[in-house]
N, C-alpha and C positions, 0 to 999 in steps of 0.2 A: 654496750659499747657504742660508741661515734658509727651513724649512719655509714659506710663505707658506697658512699655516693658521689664519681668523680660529675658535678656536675655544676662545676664552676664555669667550666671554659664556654657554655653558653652564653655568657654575659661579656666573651670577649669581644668586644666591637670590629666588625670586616677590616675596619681600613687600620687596625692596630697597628703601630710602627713597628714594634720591638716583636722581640721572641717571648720574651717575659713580661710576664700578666701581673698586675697586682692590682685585683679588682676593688674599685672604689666606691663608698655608697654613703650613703648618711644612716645614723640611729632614727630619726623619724619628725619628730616635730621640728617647727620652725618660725620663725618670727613673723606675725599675723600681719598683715598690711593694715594701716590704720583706719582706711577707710571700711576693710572688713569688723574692726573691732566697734566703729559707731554702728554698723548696721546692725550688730550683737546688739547694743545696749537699746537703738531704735526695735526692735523687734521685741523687747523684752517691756516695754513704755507701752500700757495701758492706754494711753492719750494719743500715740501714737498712730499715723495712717499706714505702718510701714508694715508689710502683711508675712505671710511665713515665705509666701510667693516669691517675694522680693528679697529673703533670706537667704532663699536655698539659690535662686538665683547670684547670689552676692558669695557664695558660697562654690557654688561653680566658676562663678571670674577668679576669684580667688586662687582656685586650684589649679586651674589655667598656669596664671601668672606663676606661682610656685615652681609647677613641674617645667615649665620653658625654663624659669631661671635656674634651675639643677641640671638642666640638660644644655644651659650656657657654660655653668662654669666646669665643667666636661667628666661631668658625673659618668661614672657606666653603669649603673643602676639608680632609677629615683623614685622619688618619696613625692607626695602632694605635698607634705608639709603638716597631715594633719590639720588642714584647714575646717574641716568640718566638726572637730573635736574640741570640746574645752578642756576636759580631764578625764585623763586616761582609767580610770574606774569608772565613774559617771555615765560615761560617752556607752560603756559596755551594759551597764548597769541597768540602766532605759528600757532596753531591747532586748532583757531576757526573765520572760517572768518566774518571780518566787523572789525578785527583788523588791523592797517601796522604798522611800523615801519621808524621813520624817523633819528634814530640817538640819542649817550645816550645824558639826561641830567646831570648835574652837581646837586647830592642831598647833599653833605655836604663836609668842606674842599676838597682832589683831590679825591672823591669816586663822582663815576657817574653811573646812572640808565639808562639801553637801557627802557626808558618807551614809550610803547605803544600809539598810538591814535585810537579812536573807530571811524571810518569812514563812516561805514554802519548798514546794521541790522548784530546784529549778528546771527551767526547761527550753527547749532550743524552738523558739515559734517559727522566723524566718530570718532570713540573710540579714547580717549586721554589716558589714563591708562590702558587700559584691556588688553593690550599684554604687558607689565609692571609686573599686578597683578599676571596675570598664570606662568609669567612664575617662579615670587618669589614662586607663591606655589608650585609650581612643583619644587624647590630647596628645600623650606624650611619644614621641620618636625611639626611645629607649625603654628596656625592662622596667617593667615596675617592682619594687619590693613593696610587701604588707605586712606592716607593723599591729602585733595583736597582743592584747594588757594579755598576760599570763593568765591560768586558772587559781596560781599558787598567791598570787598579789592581787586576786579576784574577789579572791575568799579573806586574805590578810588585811585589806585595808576594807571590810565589810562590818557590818555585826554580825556575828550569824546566831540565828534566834529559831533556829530549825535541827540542821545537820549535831548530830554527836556520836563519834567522835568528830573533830574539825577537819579532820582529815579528808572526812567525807565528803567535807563540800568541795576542798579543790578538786579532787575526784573525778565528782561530780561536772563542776565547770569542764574539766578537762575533756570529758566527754562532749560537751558542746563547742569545744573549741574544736575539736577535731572533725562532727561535723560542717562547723564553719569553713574549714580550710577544705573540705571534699568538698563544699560549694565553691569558694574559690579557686581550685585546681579547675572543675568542671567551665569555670567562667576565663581559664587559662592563665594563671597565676605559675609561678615556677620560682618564687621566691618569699618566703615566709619569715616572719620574724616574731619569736616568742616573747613579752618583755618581761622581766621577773624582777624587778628592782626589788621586789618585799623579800627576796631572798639575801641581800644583801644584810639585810639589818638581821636575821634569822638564819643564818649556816646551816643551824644544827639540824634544818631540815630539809636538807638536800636529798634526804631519799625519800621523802615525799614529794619534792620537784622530778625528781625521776621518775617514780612511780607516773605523775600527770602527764611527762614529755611522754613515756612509753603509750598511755592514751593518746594522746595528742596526734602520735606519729603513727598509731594503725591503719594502714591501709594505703598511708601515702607514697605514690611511687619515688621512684628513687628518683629520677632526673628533678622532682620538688627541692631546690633548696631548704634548710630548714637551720633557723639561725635562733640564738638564744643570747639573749642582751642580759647582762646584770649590771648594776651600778655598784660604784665603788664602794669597797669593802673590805676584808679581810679573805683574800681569796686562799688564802694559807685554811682555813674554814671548811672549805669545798673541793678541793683541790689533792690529791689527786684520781676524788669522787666523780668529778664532772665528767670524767675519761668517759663512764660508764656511760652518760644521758645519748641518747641516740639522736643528735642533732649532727648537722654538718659543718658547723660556724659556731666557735663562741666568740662572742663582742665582751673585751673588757675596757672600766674606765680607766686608765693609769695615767695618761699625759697630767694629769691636775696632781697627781703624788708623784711626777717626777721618777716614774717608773722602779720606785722603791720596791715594786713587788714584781718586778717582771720577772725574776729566777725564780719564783715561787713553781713557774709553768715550765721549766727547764728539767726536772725531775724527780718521779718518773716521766718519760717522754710525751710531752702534750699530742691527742690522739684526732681531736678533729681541727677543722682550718682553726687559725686565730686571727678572728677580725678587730685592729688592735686601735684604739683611742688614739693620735696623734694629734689635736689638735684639743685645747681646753674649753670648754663652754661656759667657763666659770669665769672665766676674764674675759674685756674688751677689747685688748692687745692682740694684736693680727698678727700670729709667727709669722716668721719669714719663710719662705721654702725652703732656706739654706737649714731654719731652724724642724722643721715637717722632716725633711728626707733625716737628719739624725734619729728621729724621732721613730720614723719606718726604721731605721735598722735595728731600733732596741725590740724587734716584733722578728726579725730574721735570726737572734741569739734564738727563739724557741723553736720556729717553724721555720722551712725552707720558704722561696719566694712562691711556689706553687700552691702552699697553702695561708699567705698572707693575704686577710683581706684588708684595705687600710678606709679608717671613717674617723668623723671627731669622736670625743670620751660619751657622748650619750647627745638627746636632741638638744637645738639650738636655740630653744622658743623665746629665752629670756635675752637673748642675744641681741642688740639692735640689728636691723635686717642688713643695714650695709655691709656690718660689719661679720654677721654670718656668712653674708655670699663671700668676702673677701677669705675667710678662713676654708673656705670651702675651694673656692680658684686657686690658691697656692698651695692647698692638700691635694689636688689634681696634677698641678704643675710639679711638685714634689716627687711622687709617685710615679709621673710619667720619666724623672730625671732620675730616678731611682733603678726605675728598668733600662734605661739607657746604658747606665755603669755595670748592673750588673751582666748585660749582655757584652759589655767590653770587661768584661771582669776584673773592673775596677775594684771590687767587694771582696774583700777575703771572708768567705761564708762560716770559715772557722771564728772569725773573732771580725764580724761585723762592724761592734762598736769598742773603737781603742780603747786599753788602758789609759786611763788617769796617770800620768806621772807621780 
């Protein structure tokens, strides 16, 4: 069952206006700055003078700039941006041996995947994140969340040329993930995020993502948030299995389907928070906040406001960057106008969002 962990209201900021919280945060990536994506390809240039020095450096201003601008447009939890990552397998894949690398494949028309093969046992060497996390918070004024590729989309977007049954490699990963995060609790972490998009595309094996969550989350104290992102799907699929994953947040995407599946989470009674998509990452088109706060109330038909958490449908990386930050200040602005009404009980919590005529 859902962590029974009240351990939201840490993340409410001192100077909150309202009595009501609707904590806001982003899914995790975010659109690179251009001058970090020449230092990528200068760094990668054989001919090149431009040194790793200068990467990791260029890599650090980066992350800077990021976490200042999420903590401008009045995030209450942030993200670096994922500045340090190109792809979310990959980036994992590096830093944990029993993986190698033999060259990308071809995943669709000319886009290609450097995908992995799993060769060995895996095994947990040292920290993948934690000099990532410190040093975001040691930038950033506000909580940080950390976003981590799932064990279940670790092993799905791999070969695996080891583990049989396949089970056993998420398993397996899940085990490392989990001690990942007891390095980052110890490094003071108190908000996790799981990402399982390959679940999306695979339902049917939701109780092998449970099985990995129940690894994942031994040992972790309860005041850890612990959040689980999936990408848009068939949550009719999953649903009303996920009750059982012992996370404290699920993220779904629905803004980009026009929230065709939101009563899907209506019954049986959805059992942990619902951190709900409200803004699309798939268009260029900046809601309006007029059009964000309808959008929060289609996430109050399932869960009350104390367990609403509100962010866009998933990361933003493809997103031009002006145009992220903008999606991002009026899903702020939204939210904060959201709680305003419903502390004036503007909000009929029975029937949130009106009938259609």
């Amino acid at each position: 069952m859902s962590r029974d962990a009240e351990n939201r209201e840490q993340f409410r900021p001192e100077a909150h206006d309202t009595e009501h919280f609707l904590l806001t945060t982003v899914v995790g990536s975010y659109p690179k700055p251009k001058w970090l994506n020449r230092a990528n390809d200068l760094a990668e240039d054989p001919d090149s003078k431009f040194t790793q020095e200068h990467l990791h450096e260029a890599h650090d201003d980066a992350c800077r700039v990021i976490t200042r601008e999420h903590e401008r447009s009045g995030l209450d939890t942030v993200v670096d941006g994922e500045m340090r990552r190109e792809e979310m397998v990959e980036y994992f894949a590096h830093r944990i041996p029993g993986y190698e690398f033999n060259g990308p494949v071809k995943v669709w028309g000319h886009n290609y995947f450097d995908k992995p093969s799993v060769v060995g046992e895996v095994e947990y060497d040292e920290p993948w994140l934690v000099d990532e996390f410190e040093f975001t918070s040691d930038v950033a004024a506000k909580p940080v969340k950390v976003p981590i590729t799932g064990p279940y989309t670790l092993a799905s977007w791999s070969f695996n040329e080891h583990y049989d049954p396949e089970a056993d490699l998420a398993y397996a990963l899940a085990d490392l993930v989990n001690e990942e995060i007891e390095q980052l609790v110890e490094a003071g972490a108190t908000y996790i995020q799981i990402d399982e998009p390959a679940l999306a595309t695979t339902p049917d094996d939701h109780a092998i993502v449970g099985e990995c969550l129940e690894r994942i989350v031994a040992g972790v104290p309860d005041e850890v948030r612990i959040g689980l992102h999936v990408c848009y799907g068939d949550y009719s699929r999953i649903y009303p299995e996920l009750n059982d994953y012992p996370i404290d947040e699920f993220d779904v995407e629905l803004c980009n389907g026009g929230y065709e599946q939101i009563d899907v989470f209506t019954d049986p009674e959805f059992e942990p928070d619902l951190a709900l998509g409200v803004v699309d990452v798939h268009t260029a088109e900046v809601e309006s906040v007029e059009e964000i706060k309808e959008n929060i109330k289609q996430g109050l038909k399932v869960v009350p406001p104390e367990k609403l958490t509100v962010s866009p449908d998933c990361g933003v990386k493809l997103l031009p960057r002006e145009v992220a930050y903008q999606k991002m200040e009026n899903m702020v602005k939204a939210a904060r106008e959201v709680e305003a009404e419903l502390d004036a009980g503007e909000i009929d919590l029975d029937a949130p969002v009106p009938q259609a005529d």
